[in-house]
N, C-alpha and C positions, 0 to 999 in steps of 0.2 A: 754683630753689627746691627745697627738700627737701619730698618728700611726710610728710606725718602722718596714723597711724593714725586715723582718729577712733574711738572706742572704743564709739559706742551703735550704728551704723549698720555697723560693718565695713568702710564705704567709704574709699579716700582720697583728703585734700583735699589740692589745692596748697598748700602756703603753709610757713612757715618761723615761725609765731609762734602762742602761745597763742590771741592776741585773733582770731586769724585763725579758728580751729577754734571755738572758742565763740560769735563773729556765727554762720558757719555752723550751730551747734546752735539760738542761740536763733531763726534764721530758719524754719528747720527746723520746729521744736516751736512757732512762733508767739507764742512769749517777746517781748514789745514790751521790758521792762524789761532796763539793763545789767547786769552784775556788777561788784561790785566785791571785791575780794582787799585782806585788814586782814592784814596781815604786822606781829607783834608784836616787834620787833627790843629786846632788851633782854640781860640778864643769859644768858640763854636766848633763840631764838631761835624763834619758831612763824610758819610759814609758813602763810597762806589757802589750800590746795586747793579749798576748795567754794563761796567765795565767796556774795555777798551782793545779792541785785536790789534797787535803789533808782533813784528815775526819776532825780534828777538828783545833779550832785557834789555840792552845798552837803546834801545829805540826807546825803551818804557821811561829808561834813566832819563831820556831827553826831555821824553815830553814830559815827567814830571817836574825836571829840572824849570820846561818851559812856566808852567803851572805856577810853579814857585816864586819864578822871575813875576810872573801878571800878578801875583797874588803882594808880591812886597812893592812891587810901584802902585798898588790903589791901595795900600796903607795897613797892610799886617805886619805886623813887627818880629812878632813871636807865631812857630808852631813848624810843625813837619807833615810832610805829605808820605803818606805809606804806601807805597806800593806792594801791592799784592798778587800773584800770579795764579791763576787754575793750574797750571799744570801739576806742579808739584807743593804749590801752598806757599813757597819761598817769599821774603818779603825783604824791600830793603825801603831806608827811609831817603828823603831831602830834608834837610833840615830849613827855614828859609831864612836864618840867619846867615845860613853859607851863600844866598844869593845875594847879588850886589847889584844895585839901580843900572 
């Protein structure tokens, strides 16, 4: 495994993956809730750096769902929002052509 800086503590952890450094924080800091990262994949490209605590997926599904809805009424046509989680890495998409005005 490749060490990672972790960036609030200075110390480093083992590990080789985001989700790995972020358990470690939110253990840390006593964060119960995960993160999740909305990566807006479209014409344009916006990556989640700061991500989002919501207790479970089906809340993350919402609110990216929501995301989707705001993002096709001010005029995106084409693209999907990725949902990404810390805990385990899992990801699932919105597409926002499945959203409707």
């Amino acid at each position: 495994m490749t060490p990672i800086k972790h960036s609030f503590s200075g110390t480093i952890i083992p590990g080789n993956s985001r989700s790995e450094v972020h358990a470690h924080t939110r253990r840390r800091c006593g964060v119960s809730l995960p993160l999740f990262y909305f990566h807006i994949i479209a014409e344009n490209t916006f990556l989640d750096d700061d991500g989002t605590h919501f207790q479970h997926d089906q809340e993350a599904l919402a609110h990216a769902r929501q995301m989707a809805a705001e993002l096709v009424k001010g005029g995106a046509a084409r693209g999907v929002i990725v949902v990404e989680s810390e805990d385990d890495g899992g990801m699932f998409e919105v597409p926002l052509r499945t959203v409707h005005n």
